[in-house]
Every structure is written in C-alpha cells, then in structure tokens.
C-alpha angles and dihedrals in degrees: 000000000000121000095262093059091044092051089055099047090050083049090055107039080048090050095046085057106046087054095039084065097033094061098025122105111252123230111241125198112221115193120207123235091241146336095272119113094249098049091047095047087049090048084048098044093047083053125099127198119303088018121129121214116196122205104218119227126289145077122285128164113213132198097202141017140259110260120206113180131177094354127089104218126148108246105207134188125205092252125282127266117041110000096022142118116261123189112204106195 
C-alpha cells in the first residue's frame, strides 16, 4: 500500500469513528439514592440500555426483588466486605 492510499485508509477509519460516536448513543451511569429495593428499582427503571446502575454500600433487606425487564443494562454493587454493598432477602 503507498502512502496515499495509507493516508486515506487512516482518514477514513478516523472519520467512521468519529461518527460512530457522534451519532452513537452514549452509556450513562445512574447511581441509586440508596441501597434500599425501592431506590434501586427507580434507578433501574430511569436506565436505558447499556446503562449501569450502582447500588451504593450499605446493608438493606429487601422483601422483594429488583426487577429489570426488556432493557440490558450492568447492575453493579459498590464490592462486597466492609464498604460494600450487602443485599438481605
């Protein structure tokens, strides 16, 4: 390949991702208010595909679960032992 041809190839592959992410939707990371089941299942239910909610530390004992349905989204928590984040159900 000459360097013509290599310079145009490097243009476009630059120019495919700069509108790939221009026009791609972006991930956001949505934090809930608080490790309790309702706070979790609003931060789920404000999230959009590809997002990631994180359950922030603490303890919380929930009487029923999260329930995610027709989205793809990472459900984190904040690690597990001291600091982390601890799910009673």
């Amino acid at each position: 390949m000459n360097i013509n041809n290599r310079s145009l190839v490097q243009r476009s592959l630059v120019a495919g991702l700069l509108a790939a992410g221009a026009f791609g939707a972006s991930a956001a990371t949505i934090t809930a208010a608080s490790c309790a089941q309702s706070a979790v299942q609003t931060a789920v239910n404000s999230a959009s595909d590809g997002d990631t909610v994180v359950v922030p530390a603490g303890t919380c004992t929930w009487s029923s679960a999260a329930r995610i349905s027709s989205k793809t989204i990472v459900l984190r928590g904040a690690g597990s032992g001291a600091g982390g984040t601890r799910l009673v159900h």
